[in-house]
C-alpha positions, 0 to 999 in steps of 0.5 A: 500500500503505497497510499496513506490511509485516510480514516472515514468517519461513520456516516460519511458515506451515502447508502450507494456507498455501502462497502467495506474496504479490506485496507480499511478493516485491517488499518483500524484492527475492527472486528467484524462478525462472520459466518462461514460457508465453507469448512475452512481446513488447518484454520481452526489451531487459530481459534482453538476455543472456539472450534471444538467441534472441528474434525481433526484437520483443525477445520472451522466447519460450515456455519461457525459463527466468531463475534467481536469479543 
C-alpha cells in the first residue's frame, strides 16, 4: 500500500456507498462478525476455543459463527 490511509468517519458515506474496504478493516484492527460457508481446513489451531467441534484437520466447519469479543 503505497497510499496513506485516510480514516472515514461513520456516516460519511451515502447508502450507494455501502462497502467495506479490506485496507480499511485491517488499518483500524475492527472486528467484524462472520459466518462461514465453507469448512475452512488447518484454520481452526487459530481459534482453538472456539472450534471444538472441528474434525481433526483443525477445520472451522460450515456455519461457525466468531463475534467481536
Amino acid at each position: 500500500m503505497s497510499e496513506a490511509y485516510f480514516r472515514v468517519e461513520s456516516g460519511a458515506l451515502g447508502p450507494e456507498e455501502n462497502f467495506l474496504s479490506l485496507d480499511d478493516i485491517l488499518m483500524s484492527h475492527e472486528k467484524l462478525p462472520v459466518r462461514t460457508e465453507t469448512p475452512i481446513p488447518r484454520l481452526g489451531t487459530f481459534f482453538l476455543d472456539r472450534s471444538g467441534g472441528a474434525e481433526s484437520d483443525n477445520a472451522i466447519p460450515e456455519a461457525s459463527a466468531f463475534l467481536p469479543s
